[in-house]
Structures are given as structure tokens and as C-alpha cells.
N, C-alpha and C positions, 0 to 999 in steps of 0.2 A: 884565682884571678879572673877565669872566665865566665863564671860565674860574677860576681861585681861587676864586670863589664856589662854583662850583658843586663843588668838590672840597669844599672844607671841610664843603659843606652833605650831601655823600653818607657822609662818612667817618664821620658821627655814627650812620648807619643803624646797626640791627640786622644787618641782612644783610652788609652790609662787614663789621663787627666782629668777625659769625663767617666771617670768611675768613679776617679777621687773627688767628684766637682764639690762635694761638700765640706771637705778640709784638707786642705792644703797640709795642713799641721799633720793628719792623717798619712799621708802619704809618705812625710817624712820620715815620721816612726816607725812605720810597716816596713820601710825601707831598710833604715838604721838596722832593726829588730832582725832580718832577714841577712844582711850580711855581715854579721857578728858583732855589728859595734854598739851593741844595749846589753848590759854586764847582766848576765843567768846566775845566779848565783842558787846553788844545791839544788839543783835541776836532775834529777838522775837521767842515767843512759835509757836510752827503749830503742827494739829491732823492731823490726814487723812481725818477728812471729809471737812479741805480747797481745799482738792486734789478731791474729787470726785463732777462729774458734776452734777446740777443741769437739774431739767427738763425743755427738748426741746432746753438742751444748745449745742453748736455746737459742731461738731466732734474733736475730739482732743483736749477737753478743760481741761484735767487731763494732759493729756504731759505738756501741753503751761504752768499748772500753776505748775508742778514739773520744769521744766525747770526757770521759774521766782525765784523758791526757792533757784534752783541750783545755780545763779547768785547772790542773795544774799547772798546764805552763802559762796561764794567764795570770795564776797568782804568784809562781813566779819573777814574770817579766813586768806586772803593772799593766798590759795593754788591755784595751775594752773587748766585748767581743766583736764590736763595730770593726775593730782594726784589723782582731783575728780573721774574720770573713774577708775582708780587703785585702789582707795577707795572701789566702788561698787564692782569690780574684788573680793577684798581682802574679803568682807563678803559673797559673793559667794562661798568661800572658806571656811567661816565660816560655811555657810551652812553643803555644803557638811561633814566637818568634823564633826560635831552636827549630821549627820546621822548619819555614822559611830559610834558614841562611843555613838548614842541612847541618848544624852546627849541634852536638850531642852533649859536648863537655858542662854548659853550664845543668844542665839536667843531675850532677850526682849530687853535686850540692844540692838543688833544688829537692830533692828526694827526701836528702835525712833534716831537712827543713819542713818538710811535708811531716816525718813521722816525729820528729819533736815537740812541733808544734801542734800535735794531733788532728792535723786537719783533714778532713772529708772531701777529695777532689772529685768533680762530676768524672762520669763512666767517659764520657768525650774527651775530657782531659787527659785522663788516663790512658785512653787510646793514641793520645798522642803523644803521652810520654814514649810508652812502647814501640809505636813506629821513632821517632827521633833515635830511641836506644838501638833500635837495629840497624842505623846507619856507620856506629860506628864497630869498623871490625877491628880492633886494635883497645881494647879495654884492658886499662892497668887498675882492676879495684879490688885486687888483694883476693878471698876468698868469696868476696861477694859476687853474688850473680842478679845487678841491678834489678834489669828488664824481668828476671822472674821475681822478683820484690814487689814490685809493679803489680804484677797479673795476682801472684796471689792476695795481695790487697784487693785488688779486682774483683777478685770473684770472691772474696769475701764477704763484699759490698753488695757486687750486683751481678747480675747472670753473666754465667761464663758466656764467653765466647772462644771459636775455633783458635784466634791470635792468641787469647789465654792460655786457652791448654794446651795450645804448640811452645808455647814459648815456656812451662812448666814441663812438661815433656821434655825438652831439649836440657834445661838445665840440670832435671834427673840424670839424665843420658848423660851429662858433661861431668858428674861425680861417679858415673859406674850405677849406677841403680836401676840396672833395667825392673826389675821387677816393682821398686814402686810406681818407675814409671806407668807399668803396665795397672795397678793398682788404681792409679788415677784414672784410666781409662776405662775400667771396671766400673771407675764410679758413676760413668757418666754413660756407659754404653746401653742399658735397661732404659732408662729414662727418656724426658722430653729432649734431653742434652743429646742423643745420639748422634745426633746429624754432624756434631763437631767431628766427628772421625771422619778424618779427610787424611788423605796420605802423605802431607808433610807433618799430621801429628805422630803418627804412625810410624814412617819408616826410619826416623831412626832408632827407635826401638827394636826394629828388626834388623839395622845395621849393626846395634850391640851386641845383642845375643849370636848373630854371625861370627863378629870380631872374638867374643867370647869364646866361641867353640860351643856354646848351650843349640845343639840345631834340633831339639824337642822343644825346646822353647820358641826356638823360631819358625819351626813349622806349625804349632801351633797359632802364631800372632799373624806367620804368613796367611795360613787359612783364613781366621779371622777379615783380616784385612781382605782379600777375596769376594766375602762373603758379603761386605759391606758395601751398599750401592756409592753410597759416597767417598769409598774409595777406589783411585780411581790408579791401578798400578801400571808404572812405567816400564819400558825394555830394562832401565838401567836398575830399579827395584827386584826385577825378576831376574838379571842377569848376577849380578852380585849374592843373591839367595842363593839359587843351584850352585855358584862357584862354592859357597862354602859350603855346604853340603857334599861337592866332589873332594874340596880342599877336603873334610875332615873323615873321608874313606866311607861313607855312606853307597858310595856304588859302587865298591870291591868287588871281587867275590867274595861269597864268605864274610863281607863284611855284619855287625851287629842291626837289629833295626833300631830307627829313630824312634824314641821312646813318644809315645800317645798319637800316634801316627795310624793303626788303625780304627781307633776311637773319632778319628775325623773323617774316615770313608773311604782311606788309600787301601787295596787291595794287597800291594807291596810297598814293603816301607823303606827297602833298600836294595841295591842293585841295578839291574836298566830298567826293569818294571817302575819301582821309582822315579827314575830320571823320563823315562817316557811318560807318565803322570804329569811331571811338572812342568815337560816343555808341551808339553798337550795343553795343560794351564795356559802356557804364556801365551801359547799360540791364538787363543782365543780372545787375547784382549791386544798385544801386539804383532807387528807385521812387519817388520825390519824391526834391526837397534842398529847401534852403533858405532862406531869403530874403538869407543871409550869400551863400550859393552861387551865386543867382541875378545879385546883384551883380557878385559877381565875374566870372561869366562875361559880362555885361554888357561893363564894362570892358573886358576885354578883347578882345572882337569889334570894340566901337568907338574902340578904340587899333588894333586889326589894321586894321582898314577905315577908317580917317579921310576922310571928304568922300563915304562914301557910307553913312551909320548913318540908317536912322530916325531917331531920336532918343538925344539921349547921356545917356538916364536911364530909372528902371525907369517911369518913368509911361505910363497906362493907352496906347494905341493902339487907335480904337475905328474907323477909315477904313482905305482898304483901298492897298497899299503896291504901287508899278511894282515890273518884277521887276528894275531894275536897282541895286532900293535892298536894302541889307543888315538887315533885322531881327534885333534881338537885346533885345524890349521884352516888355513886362507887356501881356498879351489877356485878353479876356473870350469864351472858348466859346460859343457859342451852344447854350443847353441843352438846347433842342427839336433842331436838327439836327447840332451838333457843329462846324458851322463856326465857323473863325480867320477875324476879319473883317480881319487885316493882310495875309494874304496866302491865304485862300478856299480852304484845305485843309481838309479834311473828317475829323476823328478819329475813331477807326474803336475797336468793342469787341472787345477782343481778351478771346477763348473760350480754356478749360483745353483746351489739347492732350490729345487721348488718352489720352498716358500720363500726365500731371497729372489725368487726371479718376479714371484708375484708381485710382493713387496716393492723391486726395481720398477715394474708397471705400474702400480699404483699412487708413487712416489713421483714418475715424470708425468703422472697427470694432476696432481694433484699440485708439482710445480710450478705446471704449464702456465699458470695465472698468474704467477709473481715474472713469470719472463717475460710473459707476453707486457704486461706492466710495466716492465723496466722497459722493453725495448719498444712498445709505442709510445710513451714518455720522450724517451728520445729524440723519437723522429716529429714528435709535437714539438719538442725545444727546439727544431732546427725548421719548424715551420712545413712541415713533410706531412701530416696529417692534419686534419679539424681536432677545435678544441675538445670531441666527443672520442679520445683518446682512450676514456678508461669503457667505454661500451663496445671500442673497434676489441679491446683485449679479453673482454670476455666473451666476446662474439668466436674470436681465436681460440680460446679455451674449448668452447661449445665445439668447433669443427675436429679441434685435437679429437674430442673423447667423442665422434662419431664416427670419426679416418678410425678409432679403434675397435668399437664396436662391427664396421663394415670389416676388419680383415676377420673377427672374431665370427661372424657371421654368412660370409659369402662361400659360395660355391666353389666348385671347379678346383684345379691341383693347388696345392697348400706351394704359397712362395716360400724359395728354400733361401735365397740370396735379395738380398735389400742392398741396391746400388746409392751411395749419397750422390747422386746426382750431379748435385754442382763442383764436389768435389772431384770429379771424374774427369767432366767435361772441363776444368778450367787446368788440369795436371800437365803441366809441362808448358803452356800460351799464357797471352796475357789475354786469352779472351775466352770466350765460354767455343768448346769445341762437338758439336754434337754428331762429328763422326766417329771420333774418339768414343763417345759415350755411347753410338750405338757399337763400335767396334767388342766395346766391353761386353752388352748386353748379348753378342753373337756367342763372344768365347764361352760367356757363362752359359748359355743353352747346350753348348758344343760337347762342357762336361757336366751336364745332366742335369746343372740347375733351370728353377723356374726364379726369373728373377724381377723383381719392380724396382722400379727408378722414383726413388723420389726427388723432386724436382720443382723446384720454384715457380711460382708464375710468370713470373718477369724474364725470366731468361726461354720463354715458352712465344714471346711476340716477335713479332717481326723486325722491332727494333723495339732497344732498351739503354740506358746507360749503364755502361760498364766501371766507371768512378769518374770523377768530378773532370768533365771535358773530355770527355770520352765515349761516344755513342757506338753498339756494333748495330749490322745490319744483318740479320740469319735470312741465308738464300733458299729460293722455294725449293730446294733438293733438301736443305734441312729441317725443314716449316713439316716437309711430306714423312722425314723421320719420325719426326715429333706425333705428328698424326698417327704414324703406323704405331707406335709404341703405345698410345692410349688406344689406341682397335683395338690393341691386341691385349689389353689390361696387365701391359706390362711398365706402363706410369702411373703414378700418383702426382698431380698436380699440386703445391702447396698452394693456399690464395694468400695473397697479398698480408702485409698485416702476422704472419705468423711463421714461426720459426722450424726453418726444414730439418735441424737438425733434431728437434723432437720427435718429429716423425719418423725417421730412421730408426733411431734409439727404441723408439716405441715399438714399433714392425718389429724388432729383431728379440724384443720378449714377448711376444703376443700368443695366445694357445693356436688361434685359428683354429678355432673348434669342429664348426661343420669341416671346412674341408682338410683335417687331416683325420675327420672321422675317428679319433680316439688312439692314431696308429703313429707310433713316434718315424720324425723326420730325418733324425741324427745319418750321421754317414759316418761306418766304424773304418778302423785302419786300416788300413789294405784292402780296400772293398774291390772287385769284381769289375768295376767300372772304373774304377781309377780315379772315382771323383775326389775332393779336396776331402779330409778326414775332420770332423768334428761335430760339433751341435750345427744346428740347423733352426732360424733361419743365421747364415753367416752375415755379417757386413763387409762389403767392401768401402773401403777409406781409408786412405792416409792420413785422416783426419787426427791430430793429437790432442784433441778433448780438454784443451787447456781452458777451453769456456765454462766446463762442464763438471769439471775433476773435483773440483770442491763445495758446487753450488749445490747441484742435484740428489748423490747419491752415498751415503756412509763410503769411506775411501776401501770398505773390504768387498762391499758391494761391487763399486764401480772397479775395481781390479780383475775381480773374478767375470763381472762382463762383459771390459776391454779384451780381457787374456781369451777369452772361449768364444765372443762373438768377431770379435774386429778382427779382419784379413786383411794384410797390405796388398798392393800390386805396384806394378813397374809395365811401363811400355818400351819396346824397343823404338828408337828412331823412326820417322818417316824417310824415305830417300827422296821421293820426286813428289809425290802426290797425298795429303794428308787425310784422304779417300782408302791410301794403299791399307790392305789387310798387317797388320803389326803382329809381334808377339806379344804376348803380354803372361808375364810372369805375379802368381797369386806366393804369398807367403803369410805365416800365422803371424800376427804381432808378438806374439811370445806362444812359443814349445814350452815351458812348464811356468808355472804360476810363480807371481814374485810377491810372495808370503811365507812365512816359517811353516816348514812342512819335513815331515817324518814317512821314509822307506825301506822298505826290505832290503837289503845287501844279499847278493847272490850266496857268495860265504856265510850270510847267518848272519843274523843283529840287523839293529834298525841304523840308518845313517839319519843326522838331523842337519838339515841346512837351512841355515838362517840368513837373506841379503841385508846387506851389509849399506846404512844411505850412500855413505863414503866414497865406497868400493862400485866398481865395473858393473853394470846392469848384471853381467851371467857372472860374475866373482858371490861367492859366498864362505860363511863360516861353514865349514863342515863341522861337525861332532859325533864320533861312532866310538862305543866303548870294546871293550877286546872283548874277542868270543868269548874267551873261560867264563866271563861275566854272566853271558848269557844262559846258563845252567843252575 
């Protein structure tokens, strides 16, 4: 019925009609012929797989045998081939409209009217049958698996594509066949086709052989998959692999190895060596999962380990676990020192590698051009600059990359601290406070930094507006601040036109070559002087980068040089005079890093925590397997 409807309802179109504009008559029959009422008389049945070729059969052997069909059923329905081609025209139309109203149902008929009728639908058509067929998730067609009906016609016809082999893929999977599944990927992984291996063609073939218990198979297609740039693996693809591999005792003791596991370059194929392997993997492509994920791996440790889990649920674990007991529970970090109180490993802040730090510099200069773009655009829309907008931003660009060149190049003691300037001065008022900011630059001297202020120009004059009807006035006691601070080359002026908070960012990965003469800056823990512990140079800001976080720098990047550069701070109160000397308290923005990372356990074994998006900034999955394991 939904079908008939939906013909009758397309045939009135404008656009059908001029298809049919030359026979009316045409149109009728096509019709008639299409929703059963022109009598077939000894028409035998045909599936699609009469149409698709057999192996090492010759080129074009699906045309040749849709075209054989098409002559039979022209002779015997009586229609021309004028009609037959208007036919195919007409559910082409079908198509199209079945997107439109999101509506699937008239497409099954439309299908075995397609392969009765032998007809040849464009690769565009057919693409659209596919998407309409994925809309419905509730198909009542018996044994048949439409939408893969579709595809293999498809790509019998014409070049596969990724939606083909996903959607053959899945159907394999949906009868139990991982292995043909994986067969057809064989076929196509050598060739021009490789690129289709994208990880929805993929992982549910490796959710099979999971399900299965096959975990030589799955490690095998896991690697694969790995190995593949265009696949591109998720927290929840990697969390669901390990679970069943813990589910099927692969990290016992004593348990068996996974069979063809050193043929792919694992050193251990079973035990914690193993599982350190694999969360080493994930580590490297993801950086949290999620609380769907955390579960699961849950589960699965504590179905692998029965009679030695913590506990068989994500709840909190706040006491401290023998090492003969298996954790795989929800912790609270300790914020101040980093320690897991289930099992007393200490998370540690993992620092931008060398070549990630270069990279990080490279990359904000190399941005500098498209912000500076956007944001003298801006202030052109609102009538704030001349129409010579895009030469003010490359003029901006040019002074970025020689503000870095000059720290890379200049003399005298190497800056250990890069103050953000405006963020300093405006913390706590509503106006820019430059006793405040020289107060910070005092403390910071006091414990042994050499610090530069970078600082805008505009808050550098004697008046400025501070937002719309709003003018301050900086008094000659503060004018003479400002002045001291540039004597003393411990400002960096920004000009107009360009964004301070590059400069920061930039200063805080710079070698500063000549004056650190080859000799690292860093300040280790419990130094001698008492100064703030970490790399060098620090930022101070409370700055949360939320301009920043996803424009500038890969988000592994930008974590590890939030977590090891940026220092928060806090001012105590003024009482009478906001002149008066304050405290002011410095703290790291994060004590260990907020990425999936592997430690030493005082007891022995590695502990694995993973944060959780869901969960508490310091809340994480723990996972540590039991000692005996570890032998």
C-alpha cells in the first residue's frame, strides 16, 4: 500500500510529467506495470544474487545478465524499452521522494521491481536507495537484508564505496560471518579500494569476534585496524577489545597466549605485559572515555577475575586495596599530591616532549595569521579599523614571529615566568589594576623568578576605554610603574592590532637560546630555594583558554602545555589601600596530567587510570591487576 501511494502521489509532480512529456499514455503503463496491475504471465522469480558475478567472471557480467532480464521481462509484459527506461526514471523519483518525507517503506517494493524488471539504476540512485534504507530501524523483511541487496548490486555495477562495504560488512556480521566479513575486506585492502577501511566498516567485525570468544582473531583485525590511517579508533572500540580479552582470561596468570599475537610484534601476549601493551595503544590515540566505556571495562575485568575484584561496580573506592586484589573501580585522586588511594600510585604530569613543544611553537605562529584575520575583520565590521584590514594582520603576524625571534636571540638572564598581563591586572576590579600587577611581578622576583609581563598597548596610556562608556584614567604613580617595568625589560608591550594572548603562549615555549646558553631552566621538586617546582618558562594566568582549547593546538598538545606551563594564582584582600603589599598564593593548574597514564604501585604492578568526561576533574577509572599476575 505504501508503496502505491507513494507512486500515485509522485506521478502528479511537475517534474515526473516532464519526463513523461512525451506520452501521456507512457506514463500510464509504467505505472499500471509498476504496481501490479499489468498481468506477468510465466515470468520466473530472480534474487540479486542471479545479477552478481561469480569469481574470475568477466567484466561486465552483471550488466550482460540485468540486461538478459530486461529482455525478458519486456517480452513478457509487452512494454517498449522507451517505457522500461521511464520505469527506472520513475522509481528514481521514488527514491528521491522516500528521502524527502524520511519515509523507507515504499522502497521494498520499489527494489524487487528494480530486480524483476532488470533494470540498471544510476550509482546516485542507488546511493539513495541506501541512505532512505538506513532510516528505518524496525525492518520486518523476513530473511532479507534489503539495504545489503542494494550495495551489492552496487558495487557490482560500479565502484564500491566506504557506505557499500559498511553496509555488506554489517550484514555479514548480522548472520554470524565474521570471517567472510573480514574476507571482503581482504578484497579490497591491497588495492585502489583501501581507503574504504574506515572504522565503522571495521569495528563490528571486531565486536564479533569479541562476542565470539575468537580473541586471535580479534587481535589480529584489532592491529589491523591500528594500523590503518583511516581508521581512526574510539575510547569505546578500545574499551570493549581489552574487556574481552580480560573477560576471556588472557590476563590470568598462567593464563594461555593469544594465538598469532607475537607474529604482530607484541612481546607478551598474555598477562599484564599484555594489557600494558594495549592500554599503551589506546593511550596514544585516546585521552579520556567514558562512563559507557568505563563500565564496560569494568565488567569485563570483573567477569575475567571472579573472586578476586574490589568490587563488582563503578562505586567510589576511597581505602587502599592488598595487591592481591584486582581493581577495576571509580577513585578519587588526591589533588594536592596525585595519589590513587586504592592502590598508592602516584600520577605523574606528563610534559610536551621536545618535539611537541616545537611543534606547539610552530603551530601558534603559524596560526597567528588566521587570528589575527579573524580578529581585525572584526573590529573592521564594527568600523574600528581602515578598510586595509588584511595588511594591519599580516603586519601582526610579522611582529609575532619577531617578539619570538628577539626572546630566541637576546641576551641577559633567560625569563623563567611570563605574567599575562591583562589578566593579572584586571583579577579581582573592574578596571585594569597596575599595582596589582606590579605587586605580582615583586613576589615573583622574591622567589627567584625573572619575569616579563606581557601587556597590551592600550592599557599602557594614560587613558583608554575599558568597554562601551567606560573610560579609566592611569595616574602618573602608575604611568611611572609601567615605565619601570619596560627599563627594566621586564614588559613586553603588545601593538595595537594583535593578540596578547599569543604572545604569552608563545614566550612560554620558546628555547631562548642565547640566554639560557644551552643550560636547562626547569625547577626540580623540593629545590633549595623553595621556588615553585616545574618547567620553566611558567605562566601565570587564570586564564581558561577557552578561545584557544580547540583552535590553535591538537587537544593532546594543548593539555600537556596547559598542565606543565600554566600557574594559577589568588590575591589575598586589600584592607585600606590597594597600593598595600597582598599575599598572593601561586598553584599548578593541575598536579598530574588529565590523560590515560600508566604507574608503578609501591606493592608491585602497574596501576592504569583513565579520566572519566562524566566524572570529577580528579575522579578516575583505576585498573591494576593482582600481583601473582605480575610473575
Amino acid at each position: 500500500i505504501a508503496f502505491v501511494d507513494a507512486i500515485e502521489e509522485i506521478v502528479a509532480k511537475r517534474n515526473v510529467l516532464r519526463d513523461f512529456r512525451k506520452s501521456d499514455q507512457d506514463l500510464n503503463v509504467v505505472k499500471q506495470s509498476l504496481i501490479g496491475m499489468v498481468t506477468i504471465s510465466d515470468l520466473p522469480s530472480c534474487s540479486v544474487s542471479d545479477f552478481l558475478p561469480p569469481a574470475n567472471s568477466v567484466k561486465g557480467y552483471t550488466k550482460q545478465k540485468l540486461n538478459e532480464r530486461r529482455e525478458l521481462y519486456l517480452d513478457k509484459t509487452n512494454l517498449t524499452l522507451e517505457q522500461h527506461k521511464l520505469g527506472t526514471v520513475l522509481l528514481a523519483h521514488l527514491a528521491d521522494h522516500c528521502a524527502k518525507t524520511s519515509n523507507p517503506k515504499p522502497l521494498y517494493a520499489a527494489w524487487d521491481n528494480v530486480l524483476s524488471a532488470g533494470m540498471t539504476p544510476l550509482s546516485r540512485t542507488m546511493s539513495t536507495y541506501l541512505y532512505v534504507l538506513s532510516l528505518d530501524g524496525d525492518v520486518d523483511s523476513g530473511d532479507r537484508d534489503i539495504a545489503a541487496e542494494v550495495a551489492m548490486l552496487h558495487d557490482a555495477l560500479y565502484e564500491p564505496t566506504e557506505k557499500t562495504v559498511s553496509l555488506l560488512v554489517k550484514s555479514l556480521v548480522a548472520r554470524g560471518d565474521a570471517a567472510g566479513a573480514e574476507a571482503l575486506l581482504d578484497g579490497i585492502a591491497d588495492g585502489s579500494l583501501s581507503e574504504l577501511l574506515r572504522h565503522r566498516t571495521t569495528s563490528p567485525i571486531l565486536k564479533l569476534h569479541c562476542e565470539n570468544g575468537d580473541i586471535g582473531s580479534a587481535l589480529r583485525l584489532y592491529h589491523r585496524m591500528r594500523t590503518t590511517s583511516r581508521v581512526k579508533m574510539d575510547d569505546l572500540t578500545y574499551s570493549n577489545f581489552i574487556a574481552a580479552v580480560a573477560e576471556n582470561g588472557y590476563f590470568l596468570p598462567g593464563s594461555k597466549e593469544v594465538e598469532g599475537g607475537k607474529e604482530l610484534g607484541y612481546d607478551s601476549v598474555s598477562g599484564p605485559k599484555l594489557l600494558d601493551a594495549l592500554i599503551t595503544e589506546m593511550a596514544q590515540d585516546v585521552l579520556d572515555i567514558s562512563e559507557e566505556s568505563a563500565q564496560i571495562l569494568q565488567n569485563g575485568f570483573a567477569s575475567g577475575f571472579q573472586g578476586c575484584a574490589a568490587a563488582n561496580s563503578l562505586d567510589l573506592i576511597t581505602s587502599l586495596c592488598n595487591n592481591e586484589v584486582m581493581v577495576a573501580n571509580r577513585v578519587a585522586v588526591d589533588h594536592d599530591t596525585g595519589k590513587c588511594p586504592a592502590t598508592d600510585a602516584t600520577l605523574r604530569l606528563i610534559v610536551l616532549e621536545p618535539e611537541q613543544r616545537v611543534h606547539v611553537h610552530d603551530t601558534l605562529l603559524e596560526m597567528a595569521r588566521a587570528k589575527s584575520m579573524d580578529y581585525t575583520a572584526k573590529l573592521a565590521a564594527k568600523g574600528r579599523v581602515t578598510h586595509d584590514h588584511i595588511e594591519k594582520a599580516e603586519l601582526a603576524t610579522k611582529i609575532l614571529k619577531e617578539f619570538s625571534e628577539w626572546l630566541d636571540s637576546r641576551e641577559g638572564r633567560p625569563y623563567t615566568a611570563i605574567v599575562d598581563g591583562a589578566n593579572v591586572a584586571y583579577f579581582g576590579w573592574g578596571k585594569v589594576n597596575i599595582h596589582q600587577l606590579n605587586l605580582m611581578v615583586e613576589a615573583l622576583k622574591k622567589q627567584g623568578e625573572d619575569p616579563l609581563v606581557v601587556f597590551p598597548q592600550k592599557y599602557t596610556r594614560r587613558k583608554f576605554h575599558l568597554r562601551q562608556g567606560m573610560m579609566q584614567v592611569l595616574q602618573d604613580e602608575e604611568l611611572e610603574i609601567l615605565n619601570k617595568l619596560k627599563e627594566n625589560d621586564q614588559m613586553y608591550v603588545v601593538p595595537p592590532m594583535c593578540l596578547d594572548d599569543m604572545y604569552w603562549m608563545l614566550a612560554s615555549v620558546s628555547n631562548q637560546t642565547i640566554s639560557t646558553n644551552g643550560l636547562s631552566i626547569d625547577v626540580p621538586k623540593n629545590n633549595e630555594e623553595g621556588r615553585f617546582p616545574g618547567l620553566r618558562p611558567i605562566v601565570i594566568s587564570n586564564d581558561k583558554m577557552r578561545d584557544h582549547k580547540d583552535e590553535l593546538l591538537d587537544e593532546r598538545e594543548f593539555r600537556r602545555w596547559a598542565c606543565s606551563h600554566i600557574v594559577n594564582y589568588n590575591f589575598t584582600e586589600f584592607i585600606e589601600d590597594q597600593r598595600d603589599e597582598r599575599e598572593i598564593s601561586f598553584h599548578a593548574a593541575d598536579i598530574f596530567s588529565d590523560e590515560i597514564q600508566g604507574n608503578e604501585c609501591p606493592g608491585g604492578g602497574v596501576a592504569w587510570h583513565f579520566p572519566v568526561s562524566e566524572w570529577d576533574a580528579n575522579e578516575r577509572l583505576c585498573l591494576r591487576l593482582p600481583s601473582a599476575n605480575g610473575n
